[in-house]
Structures are given as structure tokens and as C-alpha cells.
C-alpha positions in Angstrom: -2.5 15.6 -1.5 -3.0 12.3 -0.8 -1.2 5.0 0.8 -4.0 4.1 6.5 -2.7 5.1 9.8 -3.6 4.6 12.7 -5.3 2.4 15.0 -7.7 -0.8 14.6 -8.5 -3.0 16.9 -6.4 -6.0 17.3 -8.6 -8.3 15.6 -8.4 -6.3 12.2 -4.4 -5.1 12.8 -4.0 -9.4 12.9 -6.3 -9.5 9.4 -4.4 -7.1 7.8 -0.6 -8.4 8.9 -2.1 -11.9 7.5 -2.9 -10.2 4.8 0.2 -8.1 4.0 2.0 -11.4 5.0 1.3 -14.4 2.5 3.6 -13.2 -0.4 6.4 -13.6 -2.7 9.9 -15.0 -3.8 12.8 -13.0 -2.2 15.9 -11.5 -3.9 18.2 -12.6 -1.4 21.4 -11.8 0.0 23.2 -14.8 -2.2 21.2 -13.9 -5.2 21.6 -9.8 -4.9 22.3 -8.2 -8.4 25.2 -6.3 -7.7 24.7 -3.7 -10.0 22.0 -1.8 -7.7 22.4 -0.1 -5.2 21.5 -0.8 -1.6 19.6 0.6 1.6 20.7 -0.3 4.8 18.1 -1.0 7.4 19.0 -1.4 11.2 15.7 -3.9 11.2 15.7 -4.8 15.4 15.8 -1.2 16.1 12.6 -0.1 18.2 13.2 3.4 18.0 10.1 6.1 18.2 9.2 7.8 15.6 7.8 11.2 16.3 5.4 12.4 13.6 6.5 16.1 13.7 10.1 15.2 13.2 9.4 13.8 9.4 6.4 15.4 8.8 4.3 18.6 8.2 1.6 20.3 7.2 -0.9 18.4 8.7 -4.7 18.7 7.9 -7.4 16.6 8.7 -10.7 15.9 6.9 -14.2 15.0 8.4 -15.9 12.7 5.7 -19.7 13.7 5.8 -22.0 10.3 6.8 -24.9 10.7 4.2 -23.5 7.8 2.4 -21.7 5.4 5.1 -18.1 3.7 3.6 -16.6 0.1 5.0 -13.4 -0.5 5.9 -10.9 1.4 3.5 -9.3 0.0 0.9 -7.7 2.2 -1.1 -7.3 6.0 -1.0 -6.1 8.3 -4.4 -5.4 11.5 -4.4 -6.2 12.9 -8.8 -7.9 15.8 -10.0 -8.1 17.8 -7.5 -10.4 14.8 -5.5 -10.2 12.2 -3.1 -11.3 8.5 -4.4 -11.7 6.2 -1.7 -13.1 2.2 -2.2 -14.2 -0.1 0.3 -14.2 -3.0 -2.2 -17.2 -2.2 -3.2 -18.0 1.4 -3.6 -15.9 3.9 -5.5 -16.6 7.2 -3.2 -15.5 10.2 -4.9 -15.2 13.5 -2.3 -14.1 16.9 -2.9 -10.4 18.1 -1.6 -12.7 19.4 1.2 -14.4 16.5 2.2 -17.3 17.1 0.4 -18.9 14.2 -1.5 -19.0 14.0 -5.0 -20.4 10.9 -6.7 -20.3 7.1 -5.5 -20.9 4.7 -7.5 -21.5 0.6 -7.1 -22.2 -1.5 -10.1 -21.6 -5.2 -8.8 -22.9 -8.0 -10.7 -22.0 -9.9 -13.8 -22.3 -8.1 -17.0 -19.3 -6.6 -19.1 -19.9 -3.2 -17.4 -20.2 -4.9 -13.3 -17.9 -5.9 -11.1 -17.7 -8.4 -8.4 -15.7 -6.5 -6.1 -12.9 -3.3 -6.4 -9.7 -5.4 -6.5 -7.5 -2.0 -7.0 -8.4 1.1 -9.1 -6.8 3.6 -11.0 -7.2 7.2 -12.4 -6.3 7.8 -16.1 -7.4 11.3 -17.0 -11.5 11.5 -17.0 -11.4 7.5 -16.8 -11.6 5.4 -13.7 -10.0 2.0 -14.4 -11.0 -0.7 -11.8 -9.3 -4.1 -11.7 -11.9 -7.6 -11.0 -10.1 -10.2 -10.2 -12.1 -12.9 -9.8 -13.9 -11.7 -12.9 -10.6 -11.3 -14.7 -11.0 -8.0 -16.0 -10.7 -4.2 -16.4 -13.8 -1.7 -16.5 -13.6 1.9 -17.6 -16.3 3.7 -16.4 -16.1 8.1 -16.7 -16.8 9.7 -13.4 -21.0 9.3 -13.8 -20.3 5.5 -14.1 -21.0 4.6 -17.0 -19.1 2.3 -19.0 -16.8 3.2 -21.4 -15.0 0.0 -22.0 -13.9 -3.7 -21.1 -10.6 -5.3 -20.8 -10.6 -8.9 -20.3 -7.5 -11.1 -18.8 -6.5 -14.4 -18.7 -5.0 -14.3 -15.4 -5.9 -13.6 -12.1 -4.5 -10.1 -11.7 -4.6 -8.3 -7.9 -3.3 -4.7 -8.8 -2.6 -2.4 -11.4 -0.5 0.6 -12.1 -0.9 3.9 -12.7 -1.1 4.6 -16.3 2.0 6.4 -18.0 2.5 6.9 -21.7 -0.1 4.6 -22.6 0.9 1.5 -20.6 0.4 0.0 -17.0 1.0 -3.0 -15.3 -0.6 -6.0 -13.7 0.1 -7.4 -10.9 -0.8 -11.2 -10.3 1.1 -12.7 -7.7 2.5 -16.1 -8.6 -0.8 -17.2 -10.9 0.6 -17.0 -14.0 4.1 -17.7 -15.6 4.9 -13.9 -14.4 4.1 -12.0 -11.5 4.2 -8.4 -14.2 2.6 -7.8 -17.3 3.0 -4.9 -19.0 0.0 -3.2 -20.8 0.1 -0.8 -23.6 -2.1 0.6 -25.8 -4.7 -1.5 -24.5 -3.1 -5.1 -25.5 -0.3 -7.6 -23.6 3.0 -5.9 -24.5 5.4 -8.0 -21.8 6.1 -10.2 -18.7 8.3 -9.9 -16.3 10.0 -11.2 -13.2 9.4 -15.2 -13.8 7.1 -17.1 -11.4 9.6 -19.6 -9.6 6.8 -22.7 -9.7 8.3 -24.6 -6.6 6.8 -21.6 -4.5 3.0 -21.4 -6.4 1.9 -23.3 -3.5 2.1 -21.4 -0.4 3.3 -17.7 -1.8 0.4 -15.5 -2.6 -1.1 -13.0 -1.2 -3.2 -9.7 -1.7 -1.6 -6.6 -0.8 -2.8 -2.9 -0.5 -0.3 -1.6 -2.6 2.3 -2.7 -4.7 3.1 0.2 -7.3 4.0 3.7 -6.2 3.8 6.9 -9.2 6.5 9.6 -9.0 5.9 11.4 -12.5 6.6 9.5 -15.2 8.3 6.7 -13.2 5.8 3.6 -12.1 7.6 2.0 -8.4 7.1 -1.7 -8.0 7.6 -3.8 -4.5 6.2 -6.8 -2.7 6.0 -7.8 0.8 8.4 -10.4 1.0 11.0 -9.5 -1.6 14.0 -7.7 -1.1 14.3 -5.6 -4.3 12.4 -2.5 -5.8 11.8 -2.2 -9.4 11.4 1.0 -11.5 9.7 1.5 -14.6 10.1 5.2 -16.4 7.8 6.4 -19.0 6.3 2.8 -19.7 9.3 1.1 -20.2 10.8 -2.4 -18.7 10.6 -3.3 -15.2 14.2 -2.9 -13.7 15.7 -3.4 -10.3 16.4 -0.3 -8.7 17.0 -1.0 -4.8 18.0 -3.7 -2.4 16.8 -3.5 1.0 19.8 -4.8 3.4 18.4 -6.2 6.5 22.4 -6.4 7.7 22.7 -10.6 7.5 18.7 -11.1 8.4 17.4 -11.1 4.7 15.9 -14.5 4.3 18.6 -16.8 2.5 17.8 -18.2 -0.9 18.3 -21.8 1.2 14.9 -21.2 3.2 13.2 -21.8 0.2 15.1 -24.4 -1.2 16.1 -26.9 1.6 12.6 -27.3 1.9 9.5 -27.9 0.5 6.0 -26.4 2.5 2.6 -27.3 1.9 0.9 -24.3 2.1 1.4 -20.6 3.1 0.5 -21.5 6.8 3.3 -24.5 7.1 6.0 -21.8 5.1 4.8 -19.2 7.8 5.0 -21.3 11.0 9.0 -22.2 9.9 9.8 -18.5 8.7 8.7 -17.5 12.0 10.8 -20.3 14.1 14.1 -17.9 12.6 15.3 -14.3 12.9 14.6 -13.0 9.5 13.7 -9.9 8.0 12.0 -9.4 5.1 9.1 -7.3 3.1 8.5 -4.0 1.8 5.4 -2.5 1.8 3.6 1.0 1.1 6.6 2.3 -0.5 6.9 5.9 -1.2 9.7 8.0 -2.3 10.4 12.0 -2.5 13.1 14.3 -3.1 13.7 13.7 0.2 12.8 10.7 1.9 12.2 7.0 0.9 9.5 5.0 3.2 8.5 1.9 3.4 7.6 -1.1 6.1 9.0 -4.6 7.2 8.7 -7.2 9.4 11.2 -8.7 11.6 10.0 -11.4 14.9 6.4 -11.0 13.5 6.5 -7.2 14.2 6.3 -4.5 11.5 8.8 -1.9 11.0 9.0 1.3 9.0 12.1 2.9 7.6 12.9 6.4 6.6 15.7 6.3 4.2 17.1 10.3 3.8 18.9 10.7 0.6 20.2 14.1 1.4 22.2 12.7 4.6 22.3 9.4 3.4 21.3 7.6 6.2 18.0 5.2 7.1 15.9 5.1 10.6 14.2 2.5 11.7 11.4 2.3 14.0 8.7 0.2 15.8 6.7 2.6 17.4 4.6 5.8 16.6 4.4 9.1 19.3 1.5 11.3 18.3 2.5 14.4 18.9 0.1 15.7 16.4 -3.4 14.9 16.8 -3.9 12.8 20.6 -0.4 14.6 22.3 1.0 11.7 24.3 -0.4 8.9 22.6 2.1 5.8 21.2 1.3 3.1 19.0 3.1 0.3 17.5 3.6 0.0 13.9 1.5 -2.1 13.1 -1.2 0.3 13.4 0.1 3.2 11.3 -1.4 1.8 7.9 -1.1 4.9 5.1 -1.9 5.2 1.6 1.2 7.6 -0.5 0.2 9.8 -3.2 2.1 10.2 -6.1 2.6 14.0 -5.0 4.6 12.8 -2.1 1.8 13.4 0.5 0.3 10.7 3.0 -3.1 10.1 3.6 -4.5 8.1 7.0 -7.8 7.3 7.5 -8.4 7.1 11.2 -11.3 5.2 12.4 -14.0 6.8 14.2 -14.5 4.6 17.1 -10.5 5.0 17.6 -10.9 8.8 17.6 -13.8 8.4 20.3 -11.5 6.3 22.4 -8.2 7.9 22.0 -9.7 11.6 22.6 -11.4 9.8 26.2 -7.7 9.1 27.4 -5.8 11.9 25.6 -5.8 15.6 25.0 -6.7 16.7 20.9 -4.4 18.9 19.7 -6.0 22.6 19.3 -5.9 23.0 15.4 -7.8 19.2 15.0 -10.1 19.7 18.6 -13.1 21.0 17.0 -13.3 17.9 14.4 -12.4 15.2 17.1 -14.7 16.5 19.5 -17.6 16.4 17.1 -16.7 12.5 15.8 -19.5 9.9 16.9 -18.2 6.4 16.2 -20.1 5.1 13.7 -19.3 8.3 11.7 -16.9 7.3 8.5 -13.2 7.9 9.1 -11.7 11.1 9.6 -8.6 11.7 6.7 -5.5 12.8 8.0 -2.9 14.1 5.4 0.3 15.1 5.8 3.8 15.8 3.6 7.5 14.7 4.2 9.5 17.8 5.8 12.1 19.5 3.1 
């Protein structure tokens, strides 16, 4: 199975675009590495995307509400279980929906964390990443600690573990934005901070690596270029993302000098770029990702086998609420390494969207029964073949 889809308010849809927004230095046209390849991406397209066209086998989950969750951070499919955090409590369910374990151990002490900045699962291990307390904690799936990595950075996600070695995300707070861990010490760095930009590009993303076997997917929101590691090994470009003449030039960044992440914002916004890539997630088939472009967000479906990318701004449920559209910006999904997709949908959504729209027969019985302040309902789905 199983990187959020549908539907938030417009309040939290803003939050989360902020959020997603504040990022990183581009690879632009004018500094491309011609040596990898590119996708095309037909950015001011506003096509709809249909969900049964690119996807199938879709199942839905009702989360029990013994133990209530916040808003969802992070969803990861290992094991034959779901792991969900809020930031602050690991929840572990069963592939049924049945709940497991949860535990929170927030405080100060070499086995606590201040909050879950991103997590990972290694085996029997659970790995979550502090941030502000600079550090790693292993912890087996009871809780307890089984061992303490500290940092000297401020890192905001981490990769899956392969052959012995992750990596660390840290935005533009060190010298590098990577750094590559293995065996449990700092092997390497990559991608050099440019320091000019320290001031007003940062940001914390939901996701920025993506697993596919052995091979570890890196991407950020406002850079052009996706980088591949296989079996642990460097960091290396591996796509370019062609917005067709609207990739922001290398000269935005260097005609002027902005004072902070709002001020570089407000100008970005006065032109007609495109730029970001977010919830990646390749498959034999298809590559996905988002954008923005004109302060919307996009998605793309690259197909490999016909070698050709779609681009769309809106979503038609013909799945779950039959008639119901919704822009983009409010199909928010968490990728498993499998290929699959898992959305949370909100309960209070569900409650509104099945006032106003019929629910689909196979799902009717579970969206009937939702009261909204139940947890989210999980929706998972795969690529079609």
C-alpha cells in the first residue's frame, strides 16, 4: 500500500501552500546540466483530471476513534502497517485499520522528542528526526529507545534507509542542503548552500525523498531538478522539469537582493513563472509530481510508456462523491515506495461532500457512518498498468 488528498478548508489549503512555498535555489533553464534528461510540462494547462483514468484499485479505510489523531503529517506504508504522525504522535494501525500501538514521548531527554519532524522505518526500528532538538531517536515498535543520533545542523527530513545509509535534509542551514549518513556517522554533503539566498529560502516540506527499491528520489519545491541516489551512493541529477520558457531564470535571484521570504514571494508572484516539485512519485509507469504556476498548484503525470506528460489543475471524483471537482490544491497525497497512494480525507469534508453529492456504492456504507469529529478516513489507490 501506501504521500493527503482531498479537501481542507481554505484556511488550512492557504497554510499548507505557505508551507510547501518558502523553499530553495532553482536549477534553471540557463544553468540546466545538459546531460539529463528532461520532462516537459504544459504548466497553464487546466485540464481535469479524472481519478479513474490514472488510477485503480481503490479501497478506503475507516480509522477507529479510541485514540483521536491531529492533522496528518506523514503517512508510511512498512511491514504490513500503516504509520501515521501528527507531529506528535506516532500512530501505528493495522493494514485494516485496526490500531496497533501509539506512542508520544515529548520532552527533553536523549530518548524524547520535541516534536515528529519526519520519520522513517528501518526494519524493527522507527527512526524519527527532531529538529529543533537536533537529533535522531530509535525507538523499536513498544517505544523504547534503542539509540541517539545527534546533529549539528538543523535537519527537516530524512530518507529512507538503504544499504546502511540515509540522508538529511536541512534546507539551506548549513553549508549543504544533503548529508549523507552511513553506518551511523557523517559520510558526505551535497548540493552547496548558495549563501546569498540563506535569507528568505527555507522552508519545511511534507516530503522531499521518495523510495523505489534500492534507489532513494530527492526534490524540493522550488527547484527544477530531481536527484537519485541507488544503493546509498552519491546524490545525482536525474530529471529536469521543463516548464516550456516559465522556469524561473537564474537572473531572479541574482538582479536582486530580498529581505526575507515574504519580499522574495511578493516579486516572484508579480511574474509568470513556474516552478516546484513536490510529492514526487515514480512507477513503472507513471511519474507524479506537483507545481505552481500564477499561485495555483499543478500536478503532472508523466507516462514513460507513451512518453508524454499531462497537466492538470483540477480533480473530478468519480470515485468516492460522483460529481464532485476540486482544485488541486486540495488533493494533498502521501506515495509509498510500493507505488500506491494514500489520502487521508477529513471527516468533516466527508460529512459535507456526502450532504451535496451521491457516495459511490462500494465506499457508501463507510461514508454514511463518518461523524465529523471522527479521524480521517484513508483512501488508497495504485497507478493503472
Amino acid at each position: 500500500m501506501g504521500k493527503y488528498i482531498f479537501f481542507h478548508n481554505q484556511q488550512r489549503v492557504w497554510l499548507l501552500v505557505c508551507w510547501i512555498f518558502i523553499a530553495f535555489g532553482c536549477h534553471p533553464k540557463g544553468q540546466r546540466l545538459a546531460s539529463i534528461p528532461a520532462i516537459e510540462v504544459d504548466i497553464a494547462s487546466d485540464a481535469e483530471l479524472k481519478l479513474s483514468e490514472y488510477f485503480e484499485n481503490f479501497r478506503m479505510l475507516k480509522l477507529p476513534t479510541d485514540t483521536l489523531m491531529g492533522e496528518i503529517r506523514n503517512v508510511k506504508c512498512e511491514n504490513n502497517k500503516i504509520y501515521i504522525s501528527d507531529g506528535l504522535t506516532l500512530f501505528v494501525f493495522s493494514e485494516e485499520g485496526k490500531l496497533v500501538s501509539c506512542f508520544e514521548k515529548r520532552g527533553e531527554a536523549p530518548d524524547e522528542y520535541s516534536g515528529i519532524s519526519d520519520f522513517v522505518i528501518n526494519g524493527e526500528d522507527i527512526i524519527i528526526l527532531d529538529r529543533n532538538q537536533q537529533k535522531t531517536i530509535t525507538y523499536d515498535h513498544s517505544g523504547n529507545n534503542i539509540s541517539t543520533f545527534h546533529l549539528e545542523y538543523y535537519a527537516q527530513a530524512i530518507s529512507p534507509i538503504v544499504n546502511n545509509t540515509f540522508f538529511l535534509y536541512n534546507g539551506f542551514d548549513a553549508g549543504h542542503k544533503l548529508h549523507r549518513i552511513r553506518n551511523w556517522k557523517e559520510d558526505s554533503a551535497f548540493l552547496e548552500v548558495d549563501k546569498n539566498q540563506t535569507g528568505y529560502l527555507f522552508i519545511f516540506a511534507h516530503h522531499n525523498f521518495y523510495q523505489d527499491h534500492d534507489s532513494i528520489y530527492f526534490f524540493q519545491p522550488i527547484n527544477d531538478t530531481i536527484y537519485k541516489s541507488v544503493d546509498g551512493g552519491s546524490m545525482n541529477p536525474l530529471l529536469y522539469i521543463d516548464f516550456k520558457g516559465k522556469n524561473i531564470p537564474a537572473s531572479f535571484f541574482s538582479d536582486k537582493k530580498y529581505e526575507n521570504v515574504k519580499d522574495f514571494f511578493d516579486n516572484l508572484h508579480k511574474k509568470s513563472y513556474a516552478y516546484g516539485i513536490y510529492s514526487f512519485i515514480r512507477d513503472e509507469r507513471f511519474t507524479m509530481f506537483g507545481s505552481f504556476y500564477q499561485q495555483k498548484k499543478k500536478l503532472t503525470l508523466f507516462d514513460h510508456k507513451n512518453k508524454s506528460s499531462n497537466t492538470f489543475g483540477t480533480i473530478k471524483d468519480d470515485v468516492c462523491f460522483k460529481g464532485l471537482t476540486i482544485p488541486i490544491s486540495q488533493f494533498i497525497y502521501h506515495a509509498n515506495k510500493s507505488g500506491s497512494i494514500v489520502v487521508p480525507l477529513e471527516a468533516y469534508s466527508v460529512v459535507e461532500w456526502r450532504n451535496t453529492h451521491t457516495p459511490s456504492k462500494p465506499f457508501e456504507s463507510i461514508i454514511n457512518t463518518t461523524r465529523e469529529d471522527d479521524n480521517p478516513l484513508l483512501l488508497i489507490f495504485d497507478f493503472k498498468q
